[in-house]
DRENKELUM-439530 format. One record per residue (C-alpha): residue number from 1; chain; y, x, z; residue in three letters. Coordinates in Angstrom, 1 decimal. Each point is the difference from the previous one (the first is absolute). Layout:
<pts>
   k c      y      x      z   r
 NUM A      Y      X      Z Ala
...
</pts>
This chain:
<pts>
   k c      y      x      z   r
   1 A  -57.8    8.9  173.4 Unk
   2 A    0.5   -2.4    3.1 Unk
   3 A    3.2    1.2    0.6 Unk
   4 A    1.2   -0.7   -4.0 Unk
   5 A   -1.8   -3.7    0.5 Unk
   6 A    2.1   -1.0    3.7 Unk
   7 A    3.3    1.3   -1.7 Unk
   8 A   -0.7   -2.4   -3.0 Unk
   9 A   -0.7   -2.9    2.2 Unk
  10 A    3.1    0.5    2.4 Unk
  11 A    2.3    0.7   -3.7 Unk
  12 A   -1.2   -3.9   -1.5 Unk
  13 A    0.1   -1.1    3.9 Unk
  14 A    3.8    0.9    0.1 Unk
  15 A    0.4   -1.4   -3.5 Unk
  16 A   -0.9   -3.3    0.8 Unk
  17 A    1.8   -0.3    3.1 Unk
  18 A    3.4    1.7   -1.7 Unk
  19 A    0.1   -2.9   -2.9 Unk
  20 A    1.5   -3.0    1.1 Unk
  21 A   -0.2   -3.5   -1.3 Unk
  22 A    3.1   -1.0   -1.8 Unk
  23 A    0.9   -4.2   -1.0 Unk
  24 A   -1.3    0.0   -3.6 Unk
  25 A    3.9   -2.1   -0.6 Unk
  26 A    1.9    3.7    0.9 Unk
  27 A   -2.2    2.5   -1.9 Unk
  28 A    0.5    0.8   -3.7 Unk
  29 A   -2.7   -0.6   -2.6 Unk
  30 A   -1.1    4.3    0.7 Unk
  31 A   -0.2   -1.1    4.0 Unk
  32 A    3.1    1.4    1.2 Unk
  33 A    1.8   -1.3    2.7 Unk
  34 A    3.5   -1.8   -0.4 Unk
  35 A    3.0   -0.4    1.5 Unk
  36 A    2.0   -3.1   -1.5 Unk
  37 A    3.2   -1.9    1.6 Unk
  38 A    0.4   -2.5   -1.8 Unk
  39 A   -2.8   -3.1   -1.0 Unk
  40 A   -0.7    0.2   -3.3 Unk
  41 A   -1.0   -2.5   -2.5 Unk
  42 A   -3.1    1.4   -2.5 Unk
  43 A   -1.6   -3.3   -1.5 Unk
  44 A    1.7   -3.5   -0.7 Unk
  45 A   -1.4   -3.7   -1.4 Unk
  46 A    2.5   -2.3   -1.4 Unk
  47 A   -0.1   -2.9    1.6 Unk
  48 A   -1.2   -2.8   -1.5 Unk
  49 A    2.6   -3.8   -0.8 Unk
  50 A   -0.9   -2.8    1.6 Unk
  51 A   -0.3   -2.5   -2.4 Unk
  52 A    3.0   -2.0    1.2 Unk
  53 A    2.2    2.6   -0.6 Unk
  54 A    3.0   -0.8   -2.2 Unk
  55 A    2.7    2.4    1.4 Unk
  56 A    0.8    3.3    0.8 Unk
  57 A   -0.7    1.2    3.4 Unk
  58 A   -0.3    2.8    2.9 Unk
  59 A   -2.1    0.8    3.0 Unk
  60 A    1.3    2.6    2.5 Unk
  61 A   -3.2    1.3    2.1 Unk
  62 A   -1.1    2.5    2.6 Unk
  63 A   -3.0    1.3    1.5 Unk
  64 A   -1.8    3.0    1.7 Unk
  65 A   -2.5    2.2   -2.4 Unk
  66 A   -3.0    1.0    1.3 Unk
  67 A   -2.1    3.3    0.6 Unk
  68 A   -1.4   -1.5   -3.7 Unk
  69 A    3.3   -0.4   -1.7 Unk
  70 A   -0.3   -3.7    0.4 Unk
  71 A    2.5   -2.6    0.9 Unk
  72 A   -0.5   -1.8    3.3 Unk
  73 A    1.9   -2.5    1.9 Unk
  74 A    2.0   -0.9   -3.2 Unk
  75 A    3.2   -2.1    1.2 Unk
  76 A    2.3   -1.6   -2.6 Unk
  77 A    3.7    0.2    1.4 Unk
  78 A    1.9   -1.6   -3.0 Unk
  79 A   -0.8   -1.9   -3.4 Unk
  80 A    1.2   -2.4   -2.2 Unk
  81 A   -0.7   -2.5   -1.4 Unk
  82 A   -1.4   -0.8    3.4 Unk
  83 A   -3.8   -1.1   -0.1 Unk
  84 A   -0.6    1.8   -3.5 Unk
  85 A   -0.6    3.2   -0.3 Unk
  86 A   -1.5    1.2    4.0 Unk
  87 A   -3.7   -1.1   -0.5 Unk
  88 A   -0.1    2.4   -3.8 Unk
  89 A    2.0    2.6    1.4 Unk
  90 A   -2.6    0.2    3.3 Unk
  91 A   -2.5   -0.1   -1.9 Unk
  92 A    0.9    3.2   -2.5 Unk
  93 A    1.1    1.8    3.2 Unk
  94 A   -3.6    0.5    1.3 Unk
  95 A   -1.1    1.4   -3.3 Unk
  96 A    2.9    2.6    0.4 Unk
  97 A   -1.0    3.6    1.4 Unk
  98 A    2.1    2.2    1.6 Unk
  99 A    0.4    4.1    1.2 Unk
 100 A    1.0   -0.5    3.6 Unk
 101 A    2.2    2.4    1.8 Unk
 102 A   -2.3    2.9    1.4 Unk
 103 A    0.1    2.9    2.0 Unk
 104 A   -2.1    3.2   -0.9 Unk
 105 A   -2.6   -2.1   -1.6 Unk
 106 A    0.0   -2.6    2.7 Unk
 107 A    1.1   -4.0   -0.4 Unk
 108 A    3.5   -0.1    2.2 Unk
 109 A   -1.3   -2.6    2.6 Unk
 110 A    3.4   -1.5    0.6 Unk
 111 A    0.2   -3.7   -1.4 Unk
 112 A    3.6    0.5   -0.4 Unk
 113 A    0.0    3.3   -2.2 Unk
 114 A   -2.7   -2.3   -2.2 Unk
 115 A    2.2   -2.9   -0.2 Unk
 116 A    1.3   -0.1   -4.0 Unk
 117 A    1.8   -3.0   -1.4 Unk
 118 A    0.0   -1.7   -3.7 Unk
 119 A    1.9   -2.0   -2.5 Unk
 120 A   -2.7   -1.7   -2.6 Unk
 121 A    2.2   -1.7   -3.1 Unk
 122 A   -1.1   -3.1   -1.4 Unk
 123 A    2.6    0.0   -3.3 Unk
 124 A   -3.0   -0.3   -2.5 Unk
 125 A   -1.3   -3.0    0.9 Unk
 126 A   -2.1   -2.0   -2.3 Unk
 127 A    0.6   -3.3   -1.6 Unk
 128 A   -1.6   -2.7    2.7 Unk
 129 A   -1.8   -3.0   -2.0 Unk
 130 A    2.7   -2.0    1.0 Unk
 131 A    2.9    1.9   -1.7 Unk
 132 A   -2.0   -0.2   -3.0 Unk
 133 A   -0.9   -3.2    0.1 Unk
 134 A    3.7   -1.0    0.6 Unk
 135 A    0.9    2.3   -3.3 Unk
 136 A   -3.0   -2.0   -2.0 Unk
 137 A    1.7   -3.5    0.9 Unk
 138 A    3.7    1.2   -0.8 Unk
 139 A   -1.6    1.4   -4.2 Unk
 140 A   -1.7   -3.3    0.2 Unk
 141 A    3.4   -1.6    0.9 Unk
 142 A    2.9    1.9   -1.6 Unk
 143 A   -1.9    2.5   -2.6 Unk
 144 A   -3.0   -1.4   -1.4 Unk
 145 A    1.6   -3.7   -1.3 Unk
 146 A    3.3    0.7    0.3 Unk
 147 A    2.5   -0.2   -2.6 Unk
 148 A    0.9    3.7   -1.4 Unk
 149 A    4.1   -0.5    1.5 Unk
 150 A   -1.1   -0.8    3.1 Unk
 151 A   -2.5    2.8    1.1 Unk
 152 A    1.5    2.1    2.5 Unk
 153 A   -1.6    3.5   -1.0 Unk
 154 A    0.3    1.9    3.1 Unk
 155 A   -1.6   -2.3    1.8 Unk
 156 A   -2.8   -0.5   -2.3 Unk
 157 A   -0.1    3.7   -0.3 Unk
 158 A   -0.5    0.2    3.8 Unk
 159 A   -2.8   -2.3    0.1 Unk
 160 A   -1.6    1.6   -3.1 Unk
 161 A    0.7    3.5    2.2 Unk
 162 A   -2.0   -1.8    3.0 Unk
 163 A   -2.8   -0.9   -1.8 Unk
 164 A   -0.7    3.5   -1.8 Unk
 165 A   -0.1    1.7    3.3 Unk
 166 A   -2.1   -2.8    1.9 Unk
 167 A   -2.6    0.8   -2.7 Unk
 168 A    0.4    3.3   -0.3 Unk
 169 A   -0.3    0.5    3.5 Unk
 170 A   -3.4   -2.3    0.0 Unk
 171 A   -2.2    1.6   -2.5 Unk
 172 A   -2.9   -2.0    1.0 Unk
 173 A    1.3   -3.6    0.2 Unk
 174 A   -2.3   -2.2   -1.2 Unk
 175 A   -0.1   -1.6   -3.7 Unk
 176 A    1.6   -3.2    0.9 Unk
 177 A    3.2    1.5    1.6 Unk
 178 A    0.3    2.2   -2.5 Unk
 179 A   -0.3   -3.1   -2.7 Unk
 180 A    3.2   -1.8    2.4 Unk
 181 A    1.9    3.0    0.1 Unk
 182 A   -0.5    1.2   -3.4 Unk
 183 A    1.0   -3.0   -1.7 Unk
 184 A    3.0   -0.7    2.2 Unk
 185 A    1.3    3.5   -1.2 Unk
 186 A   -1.2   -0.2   -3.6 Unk
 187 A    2.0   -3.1   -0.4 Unk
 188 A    3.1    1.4    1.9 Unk
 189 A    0.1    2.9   -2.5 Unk
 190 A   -0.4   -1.8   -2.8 Unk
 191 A    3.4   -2.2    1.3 Unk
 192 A    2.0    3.3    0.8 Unk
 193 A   -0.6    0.9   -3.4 Unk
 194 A    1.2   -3.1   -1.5 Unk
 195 A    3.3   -0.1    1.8 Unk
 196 A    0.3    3.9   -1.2 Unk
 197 A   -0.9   -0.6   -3.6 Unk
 198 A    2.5   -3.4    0.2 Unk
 199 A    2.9    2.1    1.8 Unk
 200 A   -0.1    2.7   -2.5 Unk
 201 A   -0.2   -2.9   -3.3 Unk
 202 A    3.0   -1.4    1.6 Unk
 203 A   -1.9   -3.5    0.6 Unk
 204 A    0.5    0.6    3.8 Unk
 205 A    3.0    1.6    2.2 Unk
 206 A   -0.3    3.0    1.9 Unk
 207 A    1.2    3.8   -0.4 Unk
 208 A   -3.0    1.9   -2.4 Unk
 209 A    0.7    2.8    2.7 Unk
 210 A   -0.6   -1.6    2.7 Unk
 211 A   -3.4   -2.5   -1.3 Unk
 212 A   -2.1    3.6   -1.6 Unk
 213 A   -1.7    0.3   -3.1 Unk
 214 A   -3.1   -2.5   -0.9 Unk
 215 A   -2.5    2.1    1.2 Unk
 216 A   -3.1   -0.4   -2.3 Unk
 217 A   -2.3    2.2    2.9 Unk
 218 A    0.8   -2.9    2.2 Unk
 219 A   -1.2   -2.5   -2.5 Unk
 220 A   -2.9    1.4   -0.7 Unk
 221 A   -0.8    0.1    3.8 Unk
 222 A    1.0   -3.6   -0.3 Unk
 223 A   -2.8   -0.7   -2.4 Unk
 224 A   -2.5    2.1    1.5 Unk
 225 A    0.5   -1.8    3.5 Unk
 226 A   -0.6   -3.5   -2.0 Unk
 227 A   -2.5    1.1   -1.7 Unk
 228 A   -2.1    0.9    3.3 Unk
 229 A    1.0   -3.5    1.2 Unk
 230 A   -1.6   -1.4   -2.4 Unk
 231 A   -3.0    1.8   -0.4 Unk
 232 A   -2.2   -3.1    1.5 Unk
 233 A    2.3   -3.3   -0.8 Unk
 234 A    2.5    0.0   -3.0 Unk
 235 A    3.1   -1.4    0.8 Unk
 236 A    2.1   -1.6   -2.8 Unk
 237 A    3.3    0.3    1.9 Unk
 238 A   -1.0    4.3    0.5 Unk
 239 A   -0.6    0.2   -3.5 Unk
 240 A    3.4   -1.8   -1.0 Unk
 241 A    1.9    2.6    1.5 Unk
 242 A   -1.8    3.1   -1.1 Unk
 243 A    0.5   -1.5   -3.4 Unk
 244 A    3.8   -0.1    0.7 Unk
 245 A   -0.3    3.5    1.8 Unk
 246 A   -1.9    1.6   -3.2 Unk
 247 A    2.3   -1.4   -2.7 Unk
 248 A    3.3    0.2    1.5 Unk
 249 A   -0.1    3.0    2.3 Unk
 250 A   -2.6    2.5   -1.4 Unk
 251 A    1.1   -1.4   -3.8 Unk
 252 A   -4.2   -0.5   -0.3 Unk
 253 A   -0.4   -2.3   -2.7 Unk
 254 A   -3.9    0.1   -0.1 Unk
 255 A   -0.8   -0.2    3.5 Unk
 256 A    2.7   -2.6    0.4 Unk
 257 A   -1.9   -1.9   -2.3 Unk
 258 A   -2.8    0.3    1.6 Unk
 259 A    1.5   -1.2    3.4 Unk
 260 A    1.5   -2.7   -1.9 Unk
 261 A   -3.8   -1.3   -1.3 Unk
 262 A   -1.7    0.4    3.1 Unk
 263 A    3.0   -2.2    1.7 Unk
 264 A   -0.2   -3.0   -2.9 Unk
 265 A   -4.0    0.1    0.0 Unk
 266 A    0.8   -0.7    3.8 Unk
 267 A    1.6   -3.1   -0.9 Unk
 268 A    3.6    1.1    1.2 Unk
 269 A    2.5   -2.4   -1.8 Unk
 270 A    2.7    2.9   -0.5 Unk
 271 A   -2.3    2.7   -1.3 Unk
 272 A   -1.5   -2.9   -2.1 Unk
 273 A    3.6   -0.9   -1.2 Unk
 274 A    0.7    3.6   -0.5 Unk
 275 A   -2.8    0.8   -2.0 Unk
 276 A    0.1   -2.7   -2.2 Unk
 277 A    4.1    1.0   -1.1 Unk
 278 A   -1.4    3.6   -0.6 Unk
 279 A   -3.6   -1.4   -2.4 Unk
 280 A    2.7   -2.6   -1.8 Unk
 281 A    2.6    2.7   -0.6 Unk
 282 A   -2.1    3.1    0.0 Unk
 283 A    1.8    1.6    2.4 Unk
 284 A   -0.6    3.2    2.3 Unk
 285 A   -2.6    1.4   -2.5 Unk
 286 A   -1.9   -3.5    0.2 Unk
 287 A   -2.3   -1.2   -3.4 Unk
 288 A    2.1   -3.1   -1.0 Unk
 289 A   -2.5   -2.9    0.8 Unk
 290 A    1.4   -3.8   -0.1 Unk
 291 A   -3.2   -1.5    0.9 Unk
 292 A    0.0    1.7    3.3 Unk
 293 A    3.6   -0.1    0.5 Unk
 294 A   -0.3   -4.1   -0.3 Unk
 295 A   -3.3    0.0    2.3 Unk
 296 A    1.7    2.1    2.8 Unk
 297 A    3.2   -2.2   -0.3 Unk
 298 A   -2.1   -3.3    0.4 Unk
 299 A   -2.3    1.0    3.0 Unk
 300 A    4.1    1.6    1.6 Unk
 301 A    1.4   -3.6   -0.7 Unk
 302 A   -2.9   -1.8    1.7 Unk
 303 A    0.9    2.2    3.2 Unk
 304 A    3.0   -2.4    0.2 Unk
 305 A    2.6    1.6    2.8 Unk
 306 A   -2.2    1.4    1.5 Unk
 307 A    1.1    3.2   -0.7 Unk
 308 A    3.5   -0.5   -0.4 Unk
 309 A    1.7   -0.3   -3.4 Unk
 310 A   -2.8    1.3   -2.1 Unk
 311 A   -2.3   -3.3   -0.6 Unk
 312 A    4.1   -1.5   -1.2 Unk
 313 A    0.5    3.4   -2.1 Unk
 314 A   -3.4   -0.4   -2.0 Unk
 315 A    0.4   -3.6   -0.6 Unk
 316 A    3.2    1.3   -2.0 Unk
 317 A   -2.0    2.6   -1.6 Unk
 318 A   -2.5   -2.5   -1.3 Unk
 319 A    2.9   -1.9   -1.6 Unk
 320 A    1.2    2.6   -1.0 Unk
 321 A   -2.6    1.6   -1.6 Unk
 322 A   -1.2   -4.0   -1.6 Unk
 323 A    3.8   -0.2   -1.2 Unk
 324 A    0.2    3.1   -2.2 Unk
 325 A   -3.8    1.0   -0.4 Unk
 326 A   -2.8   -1.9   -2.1 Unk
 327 A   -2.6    1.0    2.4 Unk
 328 A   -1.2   -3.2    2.8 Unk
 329 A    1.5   -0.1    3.1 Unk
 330 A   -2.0   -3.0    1.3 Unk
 331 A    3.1   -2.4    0.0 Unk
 332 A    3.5   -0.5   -2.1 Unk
 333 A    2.8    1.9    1.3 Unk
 334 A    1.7   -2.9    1.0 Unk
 335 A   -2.3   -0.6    2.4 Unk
 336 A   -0.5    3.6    1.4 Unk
 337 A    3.8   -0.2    0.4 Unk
 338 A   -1.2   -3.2    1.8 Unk
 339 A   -2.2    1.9    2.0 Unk
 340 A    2.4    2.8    1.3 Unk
 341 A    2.7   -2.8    1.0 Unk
 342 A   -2.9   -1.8    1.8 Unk
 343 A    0.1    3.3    2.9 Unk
 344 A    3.6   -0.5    0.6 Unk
 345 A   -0.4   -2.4    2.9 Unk
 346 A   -2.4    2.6    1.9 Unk
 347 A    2.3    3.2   -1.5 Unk
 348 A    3.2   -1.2    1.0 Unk
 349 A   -1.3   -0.6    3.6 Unk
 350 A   -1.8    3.5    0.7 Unk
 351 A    3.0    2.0   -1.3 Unk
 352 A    2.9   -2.2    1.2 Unk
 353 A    1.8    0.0   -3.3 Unk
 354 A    0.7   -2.9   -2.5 Unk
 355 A   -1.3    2.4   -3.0 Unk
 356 A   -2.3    2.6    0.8 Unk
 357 A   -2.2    1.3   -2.3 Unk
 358 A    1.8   -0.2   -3.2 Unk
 359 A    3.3    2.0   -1.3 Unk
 360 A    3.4   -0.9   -2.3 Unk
 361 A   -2.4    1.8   -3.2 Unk
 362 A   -3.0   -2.9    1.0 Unk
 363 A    1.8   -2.9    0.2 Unk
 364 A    1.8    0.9   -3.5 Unk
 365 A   -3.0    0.4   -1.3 Unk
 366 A   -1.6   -3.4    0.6 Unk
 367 A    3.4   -1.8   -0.6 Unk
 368 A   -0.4    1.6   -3.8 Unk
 369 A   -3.8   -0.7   -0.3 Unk
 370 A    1.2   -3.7    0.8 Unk
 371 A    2.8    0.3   -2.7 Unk
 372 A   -2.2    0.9   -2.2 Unk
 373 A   -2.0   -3.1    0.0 Unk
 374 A    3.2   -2.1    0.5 Unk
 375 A   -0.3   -0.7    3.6 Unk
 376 A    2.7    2.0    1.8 Unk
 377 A    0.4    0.4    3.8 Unk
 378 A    3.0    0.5    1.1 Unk
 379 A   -0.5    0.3    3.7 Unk
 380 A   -2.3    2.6   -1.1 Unk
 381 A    3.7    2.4   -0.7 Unk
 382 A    1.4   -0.9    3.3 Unk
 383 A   -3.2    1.4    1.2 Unk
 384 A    0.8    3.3   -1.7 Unk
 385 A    3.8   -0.1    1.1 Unk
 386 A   -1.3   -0.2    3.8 Unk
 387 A   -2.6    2.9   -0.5 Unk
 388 A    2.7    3.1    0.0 Unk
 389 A    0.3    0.0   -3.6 Unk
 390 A    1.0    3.2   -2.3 Unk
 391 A    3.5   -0.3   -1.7 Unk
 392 A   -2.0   -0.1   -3.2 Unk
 393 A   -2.3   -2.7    1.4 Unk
 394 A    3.8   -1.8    1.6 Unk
 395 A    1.1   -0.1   -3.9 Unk
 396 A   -3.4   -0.8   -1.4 Unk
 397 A    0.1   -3.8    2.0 Unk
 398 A    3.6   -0.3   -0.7 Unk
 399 A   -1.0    0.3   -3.5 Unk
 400 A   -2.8   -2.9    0.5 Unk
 401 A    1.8   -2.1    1.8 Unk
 402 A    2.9    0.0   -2.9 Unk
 403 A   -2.7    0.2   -3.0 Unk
 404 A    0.3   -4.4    0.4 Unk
 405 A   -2.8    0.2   -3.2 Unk
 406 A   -2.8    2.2   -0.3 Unk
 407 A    0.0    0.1   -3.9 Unk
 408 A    3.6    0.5    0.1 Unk
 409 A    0.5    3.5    1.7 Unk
 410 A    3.2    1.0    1.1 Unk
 411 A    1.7    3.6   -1.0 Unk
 412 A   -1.3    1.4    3.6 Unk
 413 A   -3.7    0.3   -2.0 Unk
 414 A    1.3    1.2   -3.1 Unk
 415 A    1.8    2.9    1.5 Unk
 416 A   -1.9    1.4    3.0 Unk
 417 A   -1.8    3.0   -0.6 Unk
 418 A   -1.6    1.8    2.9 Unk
 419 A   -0.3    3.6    0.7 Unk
 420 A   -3.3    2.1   -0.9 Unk
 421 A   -1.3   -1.1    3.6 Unk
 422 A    1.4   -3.3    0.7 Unk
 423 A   -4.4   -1.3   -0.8 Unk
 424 A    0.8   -3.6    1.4 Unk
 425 A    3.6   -0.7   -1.1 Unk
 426 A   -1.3    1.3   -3.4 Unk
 427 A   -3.3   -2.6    0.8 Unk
 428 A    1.6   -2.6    0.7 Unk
 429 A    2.6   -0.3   -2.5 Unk
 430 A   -3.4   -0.4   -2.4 Unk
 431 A   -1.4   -2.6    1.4 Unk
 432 A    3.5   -1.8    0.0 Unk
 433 A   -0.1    1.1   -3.8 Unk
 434 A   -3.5   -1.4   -0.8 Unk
 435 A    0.8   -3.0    2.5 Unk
 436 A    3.5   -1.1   -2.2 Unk
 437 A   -1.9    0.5   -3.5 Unk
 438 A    2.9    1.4   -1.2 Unk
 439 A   -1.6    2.5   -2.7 Unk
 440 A    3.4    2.1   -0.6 Unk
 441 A   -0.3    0.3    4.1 Unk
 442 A   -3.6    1.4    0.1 Unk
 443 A    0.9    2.1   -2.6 Unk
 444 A    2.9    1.7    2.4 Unk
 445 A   -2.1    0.2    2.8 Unk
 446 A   -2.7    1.5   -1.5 Unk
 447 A    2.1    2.4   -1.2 Unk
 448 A    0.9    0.5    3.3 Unk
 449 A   -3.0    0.3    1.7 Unk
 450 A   -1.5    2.5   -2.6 Unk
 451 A    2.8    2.4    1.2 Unk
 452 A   -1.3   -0.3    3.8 Unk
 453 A   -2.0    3.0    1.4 Unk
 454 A   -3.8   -0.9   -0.3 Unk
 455 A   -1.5    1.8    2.6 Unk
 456 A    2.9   -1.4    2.5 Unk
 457 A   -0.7   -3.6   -1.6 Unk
 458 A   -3.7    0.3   -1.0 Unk
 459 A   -0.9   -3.1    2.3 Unk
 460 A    2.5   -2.0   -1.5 Unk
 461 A   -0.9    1.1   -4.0 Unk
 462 A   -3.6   -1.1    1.3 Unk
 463 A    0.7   -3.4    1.0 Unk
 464 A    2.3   -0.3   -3.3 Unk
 465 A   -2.1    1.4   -2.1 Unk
 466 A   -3.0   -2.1    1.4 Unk
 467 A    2.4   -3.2   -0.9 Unk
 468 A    0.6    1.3   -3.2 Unk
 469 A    3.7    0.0    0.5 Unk
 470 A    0.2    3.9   -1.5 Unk
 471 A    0.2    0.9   -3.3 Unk
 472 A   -3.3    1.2   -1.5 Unk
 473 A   -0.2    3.9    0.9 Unk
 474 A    2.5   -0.3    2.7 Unk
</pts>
């Protein structure tokens, strides 16, 4: 039994001297030892941008790997740009680990065999806050305010690009970055969109290849950007264009509408002005409501110019409306008329142009409302000649200006008869009609008008109607 007890002993003695200790870095995961030539990469950590990155990049380094796997001595030979990219790339270097170059289980203790060298590419680097605040300032610039002609859509496009990633590649950016950024890119879609819709209409050049499709995803990211602008102050100007975004893009006539009150309960002239045409006329699915087309009107004409032409263009919708309707305006149209002429001063100054504001169809239109009441302007049809008149328009003052008598109409009245759509030549030549009190005229004329398309002309059978210059049932 002693014997059987020594021979164990000497078995485990010679056992534990026989097994030797390998580097845990050259043994696979069952133990064995391994013999490798060549260092091995077996874990990598992107590095991370510095946040003044805002080009591509390289960084060329080398170093020795430890009995660990780990980088040491890490020397960068070669980068650029210069200065950029060495501290990130160091710093993801000593999170790499390696599989040195063993022998029979054991680390190969030559620093040479260890050395290994690396290329780290920096080609996806991320937006820096100053290339996206230099894409904010160019939408605020060129995009945002600009006229639809004039916006350059690549560039816009790149900016918009440069924004999307910025955010995307800061998910936790804090609410009042994300309000800046949001609205700078809600509004810049919402533009893009209009010069697409107005190239493929044919209102603005460019190749409908080239410009893509209105894309109504885009808007409604548009609107949902605005929207979380706005979730703690309204903004008036916001709400003005996702009014013009829902109506004229998406072809959203209720939430348009919507916009469109929010705006003018906001006090914004042109949403005011707006929305007092469409409660006068009843247009876009609007409940025809005078009383509330004259009160939105009045508060838009006492915003003077300080929103452009649109305290000038009510003050001609009030006489308007007190010319042809029964209901109170507040004043005579003379005086209205009055009123609008009163801006010119401040109008012609702000737009650089001796008639802004008004068209050929406007300025014929007060020069009859003054016939009728036997107080012609004259210098009321050179107005119209300078404004880029219509051929139609060109023979419509020619005709004035040779009609020396009012009740004495010339052969030019008699005979025109204008086309199914032709609203305001078919209009005015009414007015003329009721202004000469010439019955065998109105008679024509009506005759005329009755054969005009109604839902093409509806606002001008309105205004007639409302002046009872239609035929009962007309």
């Amino acid at each position: 039994m002693k014997n059987i007890i020594l021979l164990l002993v000497s078995f485990s003695l010679i056992a534990c001297v026989s097994t030797p200790e390998y580097d845990s870095s050259c043994t696979s995961r069952s133990g064995k030892p391994m013999t490798t030539n060549k260092v091995k990469s077996v874990m990598q950590v992107e590095p991370r941008y510095p946040a003044n990155a805002d080009q591509p990049g390289f960084v060329k380094a080398r170093f020795k790997v430890d009995k660990k796997g780990h980088p040491k001595n890490i020397e960068i030979f070669e980068s650029e740009p210069a200065g950029m990219y060495e501290d990130a790339a160091i710093k993801a270097l000593k999170q790499w680990r390696y599989s040195p170059i063993c022998e029979k289980g054991y680390y190969l203790a030559s620093e040479e065999a260890q050395k290994t060298e690396v290329l780290l590419r920096f080609d996806n680097f991320p937006i820096s806050a100053d290339t996206v605040n230099t894409a904010m300032r160019y939408l605020r610039k060129h995009t945002h305010k600009a006229k639809r002609k004039e916006i350059d859509m690549v560039k816009s496009l790149e900016a918009l690009a440069q924004i999307d990633q910025f955010m995307l590649e800061r998910p936790n950016l804090n609410h009042e970055s994300l309000r800046i950024l949001r609205k700078a890119r809600g509004l810049a879609l919402i533009a893009i969109n209009h010069k697409r819709n107005g190239v493929h209409q044919g209102e603005v050049d460019g190749d409908v290849t080239d410009i893509g499709e209105v894309s109504k995803s885009e808007i409604k990211l548009a609107i949902d950007d605005l929207e979380f602008v706005m979730q703690e102050a309204p903004d008036k100007y916001l709400y003005r264009s996702m009014y013009s975004a829902a109506l004229f893009l998406l072809e959203d006539t209720l939430l348009g509408s919507r916009y469109l009150e929010y705006c003018a309960e906001m006090k914004h002239a042109a949403c005011m002005n707006i929305l007092a045409y469409k409660n006068f006329y009843g247009q876009d699915d609007t409940v025809i409501n005078p009383k509330k087309a004259i009160y939105l009107h009045t508060e838009t004409y006492k915003t003077g110019t300080e929103w452009g032409c649109a305290g000038y263009y009510s003050s001609g919708s009030l006489a308007e409306t007190a010319y042809f309707s029964p209901y109170k305006t507040g004043d005579t149209w003379q005086n209205w008329l009055a009123k609008a002429d009163a801006f010119f001063p401040k109008l012609q100054e702000r737009f650089e142009k001796e008639l802004p504001c008004t068209s050929a169809d406007d300025e014929l239109l007060k020069y009859l409302m003054y016939l009728g009441e036997g107080q012609p302007k004259p210098e009321l049809l050179d107005n119209a000649m300078a404004l880029e008149p219509e051929p139609w328009e060109i023979d419509f003052v020619n005709a004035l200006k040779a009609n020396k008598a009012a009740e004495q109409p010339i052969e030019y009245f008699y005979q025109t008869k204008p086309d199914s759509k032709q609203c305001h030549l078919g209009f005015l030549l009414m007015i003329f009609a009721y202004s000469s009190g010439n019955d065998e005229l109105i008679n024509i004329q009506q005759g005329n008008f009755a054969k005009l398309d109604k839902n093409e002309c509806a606002d001008e059978y309105l205004l007639l109607s409302l002046a009872n210059m239609l035929p009962a049932g007309s």
